[in-house]
TORKOL-4160 file (C-alpha; in steps of 0.2 Angstrom, whole numbers, padded with zeros to 4 digits, m for minus):
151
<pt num="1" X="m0166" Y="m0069" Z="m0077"/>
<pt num="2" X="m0150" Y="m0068" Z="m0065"/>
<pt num="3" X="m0157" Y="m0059" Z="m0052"/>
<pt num="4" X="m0171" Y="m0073" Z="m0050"/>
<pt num="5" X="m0163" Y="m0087" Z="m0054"/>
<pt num="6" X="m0159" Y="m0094" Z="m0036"/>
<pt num="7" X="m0158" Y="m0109" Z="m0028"/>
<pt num="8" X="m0172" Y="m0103" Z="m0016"/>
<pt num="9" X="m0173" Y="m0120" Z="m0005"/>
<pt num="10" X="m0153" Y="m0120" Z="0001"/>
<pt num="11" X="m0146" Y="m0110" Z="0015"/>
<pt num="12" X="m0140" Y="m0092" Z="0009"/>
<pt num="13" X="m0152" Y="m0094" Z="m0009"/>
<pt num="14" X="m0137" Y="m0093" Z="m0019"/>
<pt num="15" X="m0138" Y="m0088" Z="m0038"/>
<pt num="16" X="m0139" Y="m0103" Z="m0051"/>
<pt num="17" X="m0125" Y="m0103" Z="m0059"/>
<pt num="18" X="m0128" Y="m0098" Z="m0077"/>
<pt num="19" X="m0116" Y="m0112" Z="m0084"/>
<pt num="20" X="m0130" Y="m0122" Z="m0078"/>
<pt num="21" X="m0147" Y="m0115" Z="m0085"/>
<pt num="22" X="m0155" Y="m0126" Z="m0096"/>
<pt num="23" X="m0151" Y="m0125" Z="m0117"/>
<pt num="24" X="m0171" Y="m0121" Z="m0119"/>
<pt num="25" X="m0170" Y="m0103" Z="m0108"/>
<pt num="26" X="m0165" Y="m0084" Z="m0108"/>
<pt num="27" X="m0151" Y="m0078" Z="m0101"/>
<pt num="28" X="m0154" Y="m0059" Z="m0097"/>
<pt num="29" X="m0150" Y="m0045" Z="m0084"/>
<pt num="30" X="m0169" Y="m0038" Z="m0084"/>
<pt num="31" X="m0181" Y="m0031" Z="m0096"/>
<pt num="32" X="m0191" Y="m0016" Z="m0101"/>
<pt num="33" X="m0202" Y="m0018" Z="m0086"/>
<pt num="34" X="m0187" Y="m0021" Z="m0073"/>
<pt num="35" X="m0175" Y="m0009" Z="m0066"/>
<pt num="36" X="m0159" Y="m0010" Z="m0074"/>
<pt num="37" X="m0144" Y="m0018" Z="m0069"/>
<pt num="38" X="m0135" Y="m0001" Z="m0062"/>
<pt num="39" X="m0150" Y="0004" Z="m0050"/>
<pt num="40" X="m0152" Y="m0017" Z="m0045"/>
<pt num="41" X="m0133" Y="m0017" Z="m0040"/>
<pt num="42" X="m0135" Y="m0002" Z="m0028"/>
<pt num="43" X="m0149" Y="m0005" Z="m0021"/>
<pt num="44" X="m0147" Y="m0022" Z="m0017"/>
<pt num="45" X="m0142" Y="m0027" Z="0001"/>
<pt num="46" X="m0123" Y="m0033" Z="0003"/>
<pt num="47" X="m0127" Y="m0051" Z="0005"/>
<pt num="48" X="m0135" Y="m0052" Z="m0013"/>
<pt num="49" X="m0121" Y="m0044" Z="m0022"/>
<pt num="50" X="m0110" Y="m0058" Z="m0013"/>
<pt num="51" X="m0119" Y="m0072" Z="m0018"/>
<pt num="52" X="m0118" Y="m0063" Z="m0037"/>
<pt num="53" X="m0099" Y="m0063" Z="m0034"/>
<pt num="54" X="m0099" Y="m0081" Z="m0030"/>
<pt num="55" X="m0105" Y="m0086" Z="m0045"/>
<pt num="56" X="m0092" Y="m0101" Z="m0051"/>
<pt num="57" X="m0090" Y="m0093" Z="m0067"/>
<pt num="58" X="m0086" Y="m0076" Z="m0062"/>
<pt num="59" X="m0070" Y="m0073" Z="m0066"/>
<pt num="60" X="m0059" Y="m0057" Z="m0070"/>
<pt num="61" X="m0062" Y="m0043" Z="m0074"/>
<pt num="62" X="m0073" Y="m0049" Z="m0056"/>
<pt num="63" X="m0083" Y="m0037" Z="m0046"/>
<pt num="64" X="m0082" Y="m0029" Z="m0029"/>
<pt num="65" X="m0100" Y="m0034" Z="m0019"/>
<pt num="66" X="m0094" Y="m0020" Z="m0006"/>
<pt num="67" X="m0093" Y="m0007" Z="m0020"/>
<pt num="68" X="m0107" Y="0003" Z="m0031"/>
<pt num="69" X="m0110" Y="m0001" Z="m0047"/>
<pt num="70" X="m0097" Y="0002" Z="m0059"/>
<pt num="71" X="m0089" Y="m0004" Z="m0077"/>
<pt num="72" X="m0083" Y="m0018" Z="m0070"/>
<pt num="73" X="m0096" Y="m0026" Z="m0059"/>
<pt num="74" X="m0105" Y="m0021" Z="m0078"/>
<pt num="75" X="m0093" Y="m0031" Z="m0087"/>
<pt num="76" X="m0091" Y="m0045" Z="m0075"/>
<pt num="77" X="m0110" Y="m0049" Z="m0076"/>
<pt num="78" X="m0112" Y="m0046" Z="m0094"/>
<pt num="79" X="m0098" Y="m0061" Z="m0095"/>
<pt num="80" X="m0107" Y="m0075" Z="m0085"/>
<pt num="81" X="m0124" Y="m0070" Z="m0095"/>
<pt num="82" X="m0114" Y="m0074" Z="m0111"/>
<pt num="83" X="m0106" Y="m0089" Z="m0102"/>
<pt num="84" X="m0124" Y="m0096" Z="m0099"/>
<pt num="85" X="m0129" Y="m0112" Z="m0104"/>
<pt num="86" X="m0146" Y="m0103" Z="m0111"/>
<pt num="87" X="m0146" Y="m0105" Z="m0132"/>
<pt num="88" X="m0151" Y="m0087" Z="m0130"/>
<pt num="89" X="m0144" Y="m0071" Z="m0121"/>
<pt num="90" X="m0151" Y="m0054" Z="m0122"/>
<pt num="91" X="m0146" Y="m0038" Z="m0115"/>
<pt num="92" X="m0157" Y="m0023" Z="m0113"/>
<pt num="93" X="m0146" Y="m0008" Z="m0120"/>
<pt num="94" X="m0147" Y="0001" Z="m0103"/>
<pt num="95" X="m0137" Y="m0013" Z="m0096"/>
<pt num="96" X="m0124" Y="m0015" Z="m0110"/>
<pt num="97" X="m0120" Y="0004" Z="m0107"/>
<pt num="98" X="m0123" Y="0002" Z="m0088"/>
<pt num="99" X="m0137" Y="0018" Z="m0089"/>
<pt num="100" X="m0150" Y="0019" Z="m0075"/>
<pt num="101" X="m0164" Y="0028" Z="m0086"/>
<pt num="102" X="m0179" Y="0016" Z="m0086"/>
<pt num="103" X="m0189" Y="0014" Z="m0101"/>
<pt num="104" X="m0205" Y="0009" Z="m0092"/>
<pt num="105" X="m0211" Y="0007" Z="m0073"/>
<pt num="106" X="m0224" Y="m0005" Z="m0073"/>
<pt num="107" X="m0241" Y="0004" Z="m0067"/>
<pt num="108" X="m0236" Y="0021" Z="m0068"/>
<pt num="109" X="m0246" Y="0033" Z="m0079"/>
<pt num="110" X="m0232" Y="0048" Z="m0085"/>
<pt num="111" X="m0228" Y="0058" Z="m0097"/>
<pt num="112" X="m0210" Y="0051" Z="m0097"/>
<pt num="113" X="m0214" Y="0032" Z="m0095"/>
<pt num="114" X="m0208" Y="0024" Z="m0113"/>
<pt num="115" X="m0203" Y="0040" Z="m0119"/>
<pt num="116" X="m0184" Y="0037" Z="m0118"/>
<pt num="117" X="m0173" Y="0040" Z="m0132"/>
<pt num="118" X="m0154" Y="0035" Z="m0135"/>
<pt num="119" X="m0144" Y="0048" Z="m0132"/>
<pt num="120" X="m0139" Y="0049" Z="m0150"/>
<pt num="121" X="m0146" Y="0050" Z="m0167"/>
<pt num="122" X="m0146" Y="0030" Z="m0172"/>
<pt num="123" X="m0139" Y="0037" Z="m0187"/>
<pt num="124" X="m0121" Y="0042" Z="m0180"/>
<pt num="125" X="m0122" Y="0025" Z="m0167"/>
<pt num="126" X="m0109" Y="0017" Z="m0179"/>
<pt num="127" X="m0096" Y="0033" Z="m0175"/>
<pt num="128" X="m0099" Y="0037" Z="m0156"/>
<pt num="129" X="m0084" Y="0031" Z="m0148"/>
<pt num="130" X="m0090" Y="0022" Z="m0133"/>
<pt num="131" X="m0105" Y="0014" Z="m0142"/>
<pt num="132" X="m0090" Y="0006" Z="m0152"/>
<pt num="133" X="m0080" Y="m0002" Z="m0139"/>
<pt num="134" X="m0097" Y="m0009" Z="m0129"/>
<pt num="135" X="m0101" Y="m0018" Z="m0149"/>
<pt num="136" X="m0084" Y="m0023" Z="m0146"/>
<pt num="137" X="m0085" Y="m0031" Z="m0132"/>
<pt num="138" X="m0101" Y="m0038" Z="m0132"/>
<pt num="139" X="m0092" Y="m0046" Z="m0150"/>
<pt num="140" X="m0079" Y="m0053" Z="m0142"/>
<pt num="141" X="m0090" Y="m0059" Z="m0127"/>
<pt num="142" X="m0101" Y="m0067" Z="m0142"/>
<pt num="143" X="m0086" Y="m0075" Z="m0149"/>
<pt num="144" X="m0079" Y="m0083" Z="m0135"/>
<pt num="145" X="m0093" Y="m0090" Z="m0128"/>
<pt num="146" X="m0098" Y="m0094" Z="m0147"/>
<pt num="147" X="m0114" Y="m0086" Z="m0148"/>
<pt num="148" X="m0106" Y="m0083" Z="m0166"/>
<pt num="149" X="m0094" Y="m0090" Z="m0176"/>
<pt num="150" X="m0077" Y="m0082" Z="m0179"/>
<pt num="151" X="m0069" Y="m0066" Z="m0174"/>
């Protein structure tokens, strides 16, 4: 998982690059029991979102590490997860959308832990507009990274 995937013994602990991870791993931005990327971004000190923007392979659209979290910063990470080296890559839907509703936090009894919902019918998912263009990017991430074959 990005966030944790540092080199923890070097001087500044800086991200592993995720060209770099190991075929046999997981490239991903969190899970169900982690907050999402948007909440992560913001909350985390200057220095870390730095050492995220230093990532060799972060390349344009880039991301500002002295700005909140924003389509961008979504966009550029989203990148260097597809660009990973790890046979596989999965993205909560919170962090594809750049939401910062949490499905679950660990170790809390609620009425509204694991009761979040999309915030449409997954019937009509195929026609809401923004929905749409994140498929479409995530598509084209897919392609070329060639996590799938052909456009």
């Amino acid at each position: 998982m990005l966030r944790w995937e540092r080199e923890w013994d070097v001087d500044g602990k800086p991200f592993r690059n995720p060209a770099e991870y190991p075929a046999c791993s997981v490239a991903t931005s969190g899970t169900h029991d982690t907050e999402t990327l948007a909440e992560w971004w913001d909350a985390a000190p200057t220095a870390e979102r730095r050492a995220v923007a230093a990532i060799v392979c972060l390349e344009p659209p880039g991301c500002d590490p002295e700005a909140p979290f924003d389509d961008r910063t979504r966009d550029a990470i989203l990148q260097i997860l597809f660009a990973a080296s790890s046979d596989l890559a999965i993205i909560p839907i919170h962090d594809v959308f750049g939401w910062r509703d949490r499905i679950n936090t660990p170790a809390i009894i609620s009425d509204e832990n694991w009761t979040w919902k999309l915030p449409w019918p997954v019937d009509d998912l195929a026609s809401e507009r923004v929905a749409h263009e994140r498929a479409a990017f995530l598509r084209a991430l897919a392609v070329r990274y060639g996590r799938i074959a052909g456009g």
